[in-house]
SEDREN-704553 format. One record per atom (N, C-alpha, C): residue in one letter; x, y, z. Coordinates in steps of 0.02 Angstrom, whole numbers, padded with zeros to 5 digits, always signed. Layout:
BEGIN
AXYZ...
! end
This chain:
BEGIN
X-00919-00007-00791X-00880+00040-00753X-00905+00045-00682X-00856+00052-00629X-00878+00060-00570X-00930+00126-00556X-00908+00183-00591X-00940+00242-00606X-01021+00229-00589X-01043+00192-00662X-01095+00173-00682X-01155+00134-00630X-01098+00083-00607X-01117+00040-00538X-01154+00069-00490X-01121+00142-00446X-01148+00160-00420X-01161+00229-00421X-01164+00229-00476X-01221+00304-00505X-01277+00334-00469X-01315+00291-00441X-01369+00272-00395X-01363+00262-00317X-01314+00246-00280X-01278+00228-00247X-01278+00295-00192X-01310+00310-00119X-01285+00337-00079X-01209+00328-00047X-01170+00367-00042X-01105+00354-00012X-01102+00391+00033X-01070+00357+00083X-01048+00374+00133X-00981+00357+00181X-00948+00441+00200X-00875+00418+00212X-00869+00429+00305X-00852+00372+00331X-00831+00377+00409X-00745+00357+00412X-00742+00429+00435X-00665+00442+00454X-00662+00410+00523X-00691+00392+00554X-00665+00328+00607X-00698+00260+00622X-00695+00224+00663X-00734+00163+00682X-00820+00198+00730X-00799+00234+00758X-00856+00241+00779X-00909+00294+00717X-00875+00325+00695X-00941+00364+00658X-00971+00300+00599X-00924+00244+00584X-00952+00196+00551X-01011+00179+00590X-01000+00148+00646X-01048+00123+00695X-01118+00148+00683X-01106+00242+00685X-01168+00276+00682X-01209+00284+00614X-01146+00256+00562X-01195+00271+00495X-01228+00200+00489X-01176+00137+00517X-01232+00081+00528X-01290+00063+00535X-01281+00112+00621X-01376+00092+00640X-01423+00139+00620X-01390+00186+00576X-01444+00220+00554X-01467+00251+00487X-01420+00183+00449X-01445+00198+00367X-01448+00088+00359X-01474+00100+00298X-01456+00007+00255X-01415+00020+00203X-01360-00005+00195X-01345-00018+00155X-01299-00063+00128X-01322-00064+00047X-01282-00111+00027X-01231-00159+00022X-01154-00107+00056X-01118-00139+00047X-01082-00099+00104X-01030-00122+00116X-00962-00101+00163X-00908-00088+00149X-00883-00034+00112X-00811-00021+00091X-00752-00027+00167X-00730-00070+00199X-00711-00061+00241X-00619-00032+00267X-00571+00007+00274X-00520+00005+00291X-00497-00020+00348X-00433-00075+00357X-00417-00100+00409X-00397-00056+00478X-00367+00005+00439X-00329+00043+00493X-00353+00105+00499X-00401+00144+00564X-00413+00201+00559X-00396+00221+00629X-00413+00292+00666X-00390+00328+00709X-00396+00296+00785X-00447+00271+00772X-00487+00250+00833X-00471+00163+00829X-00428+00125+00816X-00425+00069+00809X-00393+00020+00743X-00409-00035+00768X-00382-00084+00686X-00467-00125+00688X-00443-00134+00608X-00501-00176+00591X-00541-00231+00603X-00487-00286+00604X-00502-00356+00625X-00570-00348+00683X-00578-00314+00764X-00609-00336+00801X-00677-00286+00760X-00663-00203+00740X-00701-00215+00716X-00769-00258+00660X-00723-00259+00617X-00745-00313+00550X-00805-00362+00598X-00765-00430+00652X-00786-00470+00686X-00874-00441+00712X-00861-00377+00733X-00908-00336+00752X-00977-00328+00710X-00958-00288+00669X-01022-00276+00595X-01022-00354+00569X-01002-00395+00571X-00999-00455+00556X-01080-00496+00585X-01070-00483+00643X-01113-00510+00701X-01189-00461+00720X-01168-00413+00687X-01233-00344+00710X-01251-00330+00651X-01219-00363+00571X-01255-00344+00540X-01236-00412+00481X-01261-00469+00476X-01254-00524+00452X-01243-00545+00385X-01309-00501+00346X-01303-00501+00288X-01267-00440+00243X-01228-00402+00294X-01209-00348+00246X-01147-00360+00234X-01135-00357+00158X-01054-00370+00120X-01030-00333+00131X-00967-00352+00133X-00886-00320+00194X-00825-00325+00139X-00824-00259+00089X-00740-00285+00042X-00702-00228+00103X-00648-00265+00085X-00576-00243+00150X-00546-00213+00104X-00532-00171+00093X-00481-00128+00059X-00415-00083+00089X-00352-00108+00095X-00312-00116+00123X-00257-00100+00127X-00223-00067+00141X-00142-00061+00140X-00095-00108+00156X-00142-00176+00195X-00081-00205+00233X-00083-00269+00167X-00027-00318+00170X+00017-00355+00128X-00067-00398+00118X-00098-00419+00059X-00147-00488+00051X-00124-00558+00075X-00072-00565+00075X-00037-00637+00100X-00088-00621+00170X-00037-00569+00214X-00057-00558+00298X-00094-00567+00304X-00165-00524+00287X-00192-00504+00316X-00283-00532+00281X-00294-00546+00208X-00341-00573+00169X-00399-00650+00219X-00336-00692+00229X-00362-00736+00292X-00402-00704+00347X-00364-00703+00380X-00377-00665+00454X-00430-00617+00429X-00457-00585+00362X-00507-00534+00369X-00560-00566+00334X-00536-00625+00298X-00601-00665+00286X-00654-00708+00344X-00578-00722+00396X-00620-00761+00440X-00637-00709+00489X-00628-00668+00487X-00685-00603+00527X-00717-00596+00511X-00759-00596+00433X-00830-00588+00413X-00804-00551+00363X-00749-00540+00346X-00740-00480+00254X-00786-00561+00183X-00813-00524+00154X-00834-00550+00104X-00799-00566+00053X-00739-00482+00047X-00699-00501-00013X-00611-00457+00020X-00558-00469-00010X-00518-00443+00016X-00470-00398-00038X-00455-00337-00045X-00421-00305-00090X-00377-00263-00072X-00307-00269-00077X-00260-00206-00070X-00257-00147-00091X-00259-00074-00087X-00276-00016-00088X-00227-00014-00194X-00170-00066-00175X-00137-00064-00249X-00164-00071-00316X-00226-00107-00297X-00253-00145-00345X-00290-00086-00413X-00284-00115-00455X-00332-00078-00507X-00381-00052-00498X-00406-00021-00537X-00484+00006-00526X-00523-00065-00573X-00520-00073-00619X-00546-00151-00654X-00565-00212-00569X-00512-00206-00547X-00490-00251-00483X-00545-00233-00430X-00544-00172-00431X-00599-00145-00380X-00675-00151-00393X-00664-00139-00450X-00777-00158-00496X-00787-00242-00497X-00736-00276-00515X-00747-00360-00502X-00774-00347-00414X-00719-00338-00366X-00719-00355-00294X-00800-00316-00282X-00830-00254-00305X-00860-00246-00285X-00947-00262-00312X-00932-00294-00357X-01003-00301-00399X-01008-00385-00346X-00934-00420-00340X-00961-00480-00318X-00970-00483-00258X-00950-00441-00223X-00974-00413-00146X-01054-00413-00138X-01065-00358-00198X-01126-00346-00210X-01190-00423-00226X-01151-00462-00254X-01206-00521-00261X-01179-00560-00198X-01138-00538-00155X-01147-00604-00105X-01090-00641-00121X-01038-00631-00167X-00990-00673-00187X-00923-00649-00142X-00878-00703-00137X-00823-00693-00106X-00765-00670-00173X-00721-00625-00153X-00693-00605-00200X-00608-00588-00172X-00555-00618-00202X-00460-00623-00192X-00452-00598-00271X-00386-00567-00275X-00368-00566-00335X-00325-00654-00341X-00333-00657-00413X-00301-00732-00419X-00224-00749-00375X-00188-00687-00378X-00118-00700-00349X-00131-00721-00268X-00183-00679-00243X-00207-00672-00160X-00210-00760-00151X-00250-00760-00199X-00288-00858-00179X-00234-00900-00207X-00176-00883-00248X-00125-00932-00239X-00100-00935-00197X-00069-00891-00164X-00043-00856-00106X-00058-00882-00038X-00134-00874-00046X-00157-00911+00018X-00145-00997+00005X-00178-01017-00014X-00178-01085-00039X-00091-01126-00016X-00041-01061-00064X+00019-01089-00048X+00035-01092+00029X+00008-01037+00075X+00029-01037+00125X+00009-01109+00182X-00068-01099+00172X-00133-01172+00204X-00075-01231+00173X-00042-01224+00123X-00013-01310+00110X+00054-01315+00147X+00088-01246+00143X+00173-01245+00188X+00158-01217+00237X+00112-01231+00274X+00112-01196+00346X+00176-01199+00389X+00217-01216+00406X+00287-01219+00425X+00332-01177+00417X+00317-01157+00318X+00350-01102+00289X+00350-01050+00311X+00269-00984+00323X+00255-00952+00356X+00317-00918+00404X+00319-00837+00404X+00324-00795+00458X+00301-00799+00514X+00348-00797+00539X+00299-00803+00640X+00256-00761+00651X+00256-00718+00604X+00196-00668+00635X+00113-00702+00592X+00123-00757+00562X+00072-00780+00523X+00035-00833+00567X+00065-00852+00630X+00051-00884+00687X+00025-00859+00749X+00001-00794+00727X+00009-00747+00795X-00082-00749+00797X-00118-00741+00851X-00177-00728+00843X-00197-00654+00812X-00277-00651+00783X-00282-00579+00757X-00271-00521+00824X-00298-00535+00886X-00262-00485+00945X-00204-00463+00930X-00151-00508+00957X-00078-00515+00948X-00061-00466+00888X-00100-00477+00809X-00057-00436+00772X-00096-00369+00766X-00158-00374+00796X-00173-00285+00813X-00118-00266+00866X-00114-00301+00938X-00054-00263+00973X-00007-00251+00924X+00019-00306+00895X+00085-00286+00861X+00097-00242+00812X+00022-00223+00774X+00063-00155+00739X+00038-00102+00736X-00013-00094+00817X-00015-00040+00854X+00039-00011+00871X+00095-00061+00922X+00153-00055+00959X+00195-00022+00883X+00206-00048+00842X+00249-00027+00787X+00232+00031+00757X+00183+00054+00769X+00154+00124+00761X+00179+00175+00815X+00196+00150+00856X+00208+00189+00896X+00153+00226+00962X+00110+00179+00955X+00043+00203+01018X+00096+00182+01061X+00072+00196+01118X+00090+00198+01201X+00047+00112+01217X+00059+00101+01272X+00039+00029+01315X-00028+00055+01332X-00035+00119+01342X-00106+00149+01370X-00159+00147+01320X-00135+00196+01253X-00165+00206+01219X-00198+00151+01156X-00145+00097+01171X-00162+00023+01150X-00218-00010+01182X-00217+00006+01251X-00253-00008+01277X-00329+00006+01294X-00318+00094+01292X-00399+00123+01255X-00427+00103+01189X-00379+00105+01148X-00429+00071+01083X-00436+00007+01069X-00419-00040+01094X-00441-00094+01115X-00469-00136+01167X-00489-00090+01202X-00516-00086+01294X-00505-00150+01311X-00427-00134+01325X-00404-00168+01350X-00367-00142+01432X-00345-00205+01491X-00310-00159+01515X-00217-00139+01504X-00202-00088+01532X-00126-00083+01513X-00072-00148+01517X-00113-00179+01584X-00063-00236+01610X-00061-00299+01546X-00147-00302+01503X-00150-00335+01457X-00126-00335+01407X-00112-00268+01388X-00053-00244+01326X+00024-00236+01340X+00023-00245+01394X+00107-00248+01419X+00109-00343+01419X+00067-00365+01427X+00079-00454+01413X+00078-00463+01348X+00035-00449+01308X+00055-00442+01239X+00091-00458+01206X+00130-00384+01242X+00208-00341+01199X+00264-00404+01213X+00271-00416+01284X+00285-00485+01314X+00282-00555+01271X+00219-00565+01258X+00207-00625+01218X+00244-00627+01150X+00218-00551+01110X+00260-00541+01051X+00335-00541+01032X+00351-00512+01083X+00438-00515+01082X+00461-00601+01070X+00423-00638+01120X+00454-00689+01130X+00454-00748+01072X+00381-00718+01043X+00341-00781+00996X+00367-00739+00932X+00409-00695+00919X+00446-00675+00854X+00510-00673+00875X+00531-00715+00933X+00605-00689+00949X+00628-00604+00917X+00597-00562+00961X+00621-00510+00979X+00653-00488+01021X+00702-00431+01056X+00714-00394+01099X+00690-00348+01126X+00676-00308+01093X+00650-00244+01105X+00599-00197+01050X+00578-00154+01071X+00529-00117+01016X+00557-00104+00955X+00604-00062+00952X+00660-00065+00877X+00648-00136+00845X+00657-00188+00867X+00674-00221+00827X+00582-00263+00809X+00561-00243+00844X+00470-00251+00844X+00461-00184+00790X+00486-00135+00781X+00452-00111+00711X+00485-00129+00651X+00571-00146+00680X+00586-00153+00612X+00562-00220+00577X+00551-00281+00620X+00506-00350+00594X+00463-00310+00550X+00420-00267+00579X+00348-00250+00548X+00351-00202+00470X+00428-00169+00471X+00414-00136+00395X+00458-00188+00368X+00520-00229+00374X+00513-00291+00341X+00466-00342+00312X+00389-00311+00363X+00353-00382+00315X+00303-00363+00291X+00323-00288+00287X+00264-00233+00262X+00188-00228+00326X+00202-00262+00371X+00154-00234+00409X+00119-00187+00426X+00174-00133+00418X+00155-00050+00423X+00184-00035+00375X+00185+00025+00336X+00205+00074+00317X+00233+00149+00316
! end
């Protein structure tokens, strides 16, 4: 039982990216329950981040956004293992015991999934072509942040997130923002 697992187990909960930061440098531990999407940002640059500042520490992604999307892109940021928020609790004690030894961990459908995608690359959504930037702008913007405020949590500048928005429209044949969120709850990007 997961229970059991970490019976022993200090926990600790950071309601944003930065109070993560602070429980980082100033506890060890085990493992990294990580969420992609919090107040202060998206995951991906973080992830990349604790990735690099903290090497050996296991990273499960636990997720709202689609496993097709987003499982890649958070493996090759440094996630160890990748799990959708849907998943079982059974689903969750596998992902996290093998986190725990160092193991990489998909549910079986995730790694067909992927696999199918790496062989029909062609097949793929345009947004599966997009860099990990690109699809933080993009479902920032579909959230509804501002060009500014896209731009503070990704310190970036405005003019850089207005090229973006630019780039995105064009490289999903879009028009306009409407049709930039509605792409995004079509492909479950947001919720």
């Amino acid at each position: 039982m997961l229970k059991e697992l970490l019976l022993d187990a200090q926990v600790l909960q950071a309601t944003n990216f930065a109070s993560c930061r602070r429980f980082l440098a100033d506890e060890t531990f085990d493992l990294l329950i990580l969420d992609m999407i919090m107040p202060d940002g998206t995951g991906l640059e973080f992830l990349k981040e604790v990735r690099h500042q903290y090497p050996s520490l296991p990273v499960l992604v636990l997720s709202v956004h689609a496993e097709e999307d987003y499982a890649l892109r958070a493996l090759r940021a440094g996630a160890t293992s990748y799990l959708a928020k849907d998943s079982t609790s059974q689903e969750l004690e596998q992902a996290v015991r093998a986190a725990l030894l160092g193991q990489r961990y998909l549910r079986p459908q995730t790694a067909g999934k992927l696999i199918g995608h790496l062989l029909h690359d062609g097949d793929q959504p345009a947004h599966h072509k997009l860099s990990d930037r690109e699809l933080e702008v993009l479902e920032l913007l579909a959230r509804g942040k501002t060009v500014g405020t896209i731009g503070d949590l990704l310190q970036l500048s405005p003019k850089t997130v207005s090229t973006y928005r630019s780039r995105l429209l064009e490289k999903l044949n879009l028009h306009n923002d409407s049709e930039l969120v509605r792409y995004c709850l079509e492909y479950g990007l947001i919720h």
